[in-house]
C-alpha positions in Angstrom: 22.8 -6.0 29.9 22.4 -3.0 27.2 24.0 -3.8 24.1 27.3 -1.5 23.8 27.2 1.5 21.7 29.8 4.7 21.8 29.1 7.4 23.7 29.1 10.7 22.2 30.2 13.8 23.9 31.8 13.5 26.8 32.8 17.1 28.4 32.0 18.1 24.4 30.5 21.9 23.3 27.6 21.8 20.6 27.9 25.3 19.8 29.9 27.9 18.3 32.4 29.4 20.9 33.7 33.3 20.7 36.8 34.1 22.3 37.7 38.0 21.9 41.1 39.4 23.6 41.8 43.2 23.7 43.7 43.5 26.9 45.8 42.0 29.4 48.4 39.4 29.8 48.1 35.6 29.1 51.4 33.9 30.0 50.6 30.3 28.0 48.4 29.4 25.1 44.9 30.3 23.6 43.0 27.7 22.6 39.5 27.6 20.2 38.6 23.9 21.5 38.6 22.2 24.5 41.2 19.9 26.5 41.3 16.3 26.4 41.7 13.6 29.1 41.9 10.4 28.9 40.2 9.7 32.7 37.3 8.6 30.9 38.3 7.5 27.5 37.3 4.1 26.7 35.6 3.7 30.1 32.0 1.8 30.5 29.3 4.6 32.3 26.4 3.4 34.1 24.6 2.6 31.3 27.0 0.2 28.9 28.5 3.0 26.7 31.7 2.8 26.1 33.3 6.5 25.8 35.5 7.3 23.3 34.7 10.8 22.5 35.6 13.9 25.1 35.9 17.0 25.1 35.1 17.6 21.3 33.7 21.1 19.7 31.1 20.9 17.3 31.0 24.4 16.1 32.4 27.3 14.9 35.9 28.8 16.9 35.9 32.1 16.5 39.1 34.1 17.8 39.9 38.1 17.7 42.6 39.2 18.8 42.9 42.9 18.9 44.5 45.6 20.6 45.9 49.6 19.9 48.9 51.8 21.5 47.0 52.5 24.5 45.4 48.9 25.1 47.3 45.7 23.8 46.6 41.7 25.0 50.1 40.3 25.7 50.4 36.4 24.8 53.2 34.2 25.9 52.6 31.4 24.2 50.7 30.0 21.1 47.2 30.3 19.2 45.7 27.2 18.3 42.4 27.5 17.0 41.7 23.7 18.0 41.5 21.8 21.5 44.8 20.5 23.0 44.3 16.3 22.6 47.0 14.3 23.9 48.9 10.8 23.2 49.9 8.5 26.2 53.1 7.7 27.3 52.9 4.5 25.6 52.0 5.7 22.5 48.8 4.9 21.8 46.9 7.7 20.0 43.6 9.2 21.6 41.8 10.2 17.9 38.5 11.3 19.3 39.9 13.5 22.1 39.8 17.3 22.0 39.1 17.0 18.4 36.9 19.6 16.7 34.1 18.6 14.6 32.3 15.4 14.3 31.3 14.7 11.0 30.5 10.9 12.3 27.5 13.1 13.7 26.2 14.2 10.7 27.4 17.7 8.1 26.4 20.2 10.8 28.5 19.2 13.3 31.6 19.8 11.0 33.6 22.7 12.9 35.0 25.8 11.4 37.7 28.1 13.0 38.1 31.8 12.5 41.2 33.5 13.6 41.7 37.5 13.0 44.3 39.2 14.7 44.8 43.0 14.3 47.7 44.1 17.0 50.1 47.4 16.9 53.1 47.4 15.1 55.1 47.7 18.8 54.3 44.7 20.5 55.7 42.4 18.7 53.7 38.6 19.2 56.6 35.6 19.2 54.5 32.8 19.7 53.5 31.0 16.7 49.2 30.7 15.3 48.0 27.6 14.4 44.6 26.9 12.7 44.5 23.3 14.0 44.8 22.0 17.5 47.7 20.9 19.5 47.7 17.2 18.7 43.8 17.3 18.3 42.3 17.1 14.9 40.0 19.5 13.3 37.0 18.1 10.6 36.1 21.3 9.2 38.2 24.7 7.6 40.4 27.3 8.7 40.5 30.9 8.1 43.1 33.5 9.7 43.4 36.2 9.0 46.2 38.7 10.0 45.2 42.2 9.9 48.4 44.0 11.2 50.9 42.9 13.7 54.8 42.1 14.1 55.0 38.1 14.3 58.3 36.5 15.4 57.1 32.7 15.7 54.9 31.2 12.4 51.8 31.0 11.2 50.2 27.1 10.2 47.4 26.9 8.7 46.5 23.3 9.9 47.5 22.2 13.9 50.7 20.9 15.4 51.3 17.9 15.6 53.5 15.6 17.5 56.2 12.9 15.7 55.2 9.2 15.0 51.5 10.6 15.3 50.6 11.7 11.8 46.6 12.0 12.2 46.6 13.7 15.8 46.7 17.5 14.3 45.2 17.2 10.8 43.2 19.7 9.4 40.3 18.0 7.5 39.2 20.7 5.3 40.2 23.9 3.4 42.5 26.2 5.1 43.5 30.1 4.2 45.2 32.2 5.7 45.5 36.1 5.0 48.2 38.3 6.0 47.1 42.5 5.3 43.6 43.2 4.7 
């Protein structure tokens, strides 16, 4: 029998990911990252690994948001920058799930996320912007950036996070965020 070892990158993205909005309707969120499971976590494959790492990205989020009187994206929910990680209904915390960055991996796969948003004045965004996940943590920096808009909800630089779970939507890195150009 192989001896155990943790398996890296299940469902994960080694790569920088670009999502650009100009048009249309979304009616929930916008995430940079990826959505975690926990199907698999801490699961033995075929081979002996135990796998404790899904759905991670390891690389640079880059979301635009943009839109002008004629063309404009409607959103209906929020703007995480980060994946959407989760904690069961017992409690127990999945740290390695829909996380973003790796730095266990080695400096270059620390993730980055870029968030610009440059929207007209009349369609006014009420969700809130989040530089970190939902509930998934983020090993690298945060930059947003908000060109123009009319923002009801807030803007975070780090993630959201869920109470009694204080590591699940940290932001491990510098974050900045820029309203006006």
């Amino acid at each position: 029998m192989p001896a155990e070892v943790t398996m890296q990158g299940v469902g994960s993205v080694f790569g920088d990911a670009y999502i650009n909005i100009t048009g249309g309707a979304i009616s929930g969120s916008v995430y940079g990252g990826s959505q975690g499971h926990a199907q698999f976590y801490n699961k033995i494959n075929k081979y002996g690994q135990t796998i404790t790492h899904i759905a991670e990205m390891n690389g640079t989020v880059n979301i635009n948001i943009t839109g002008n009187d004629e063309q404009c994206p409607t959103i209906g929910g929020n703007i995480y920058g980060g994946g959407q990680g989760l904690v069961s209904s017992n409690g127990e915390e999945y740290l390695r799930i829909a996380t973003c960055g790796n730095t266990e991996l080695g400096e270059q796969y620390k993730a980055g996320v870029n968030i610009t948003i440059d929207l007209p004045e009349n369609v006014p965004f009420a969700g809130n912007i989040y530089g970190g996940g939902q509930l998934g943590m983020l090993e690298g920096d945060t930059n947003i950036l908000i060109k123009r808009g009319t923002f009801t909800g807030n803007i975070f630089g780090g993630g959201k996070g869920e109470d009694n779970h204080p590591d699940k939507a940290k932001v491990i890195g510098t974050t900045n965020v820029k309203i006006g150009e």
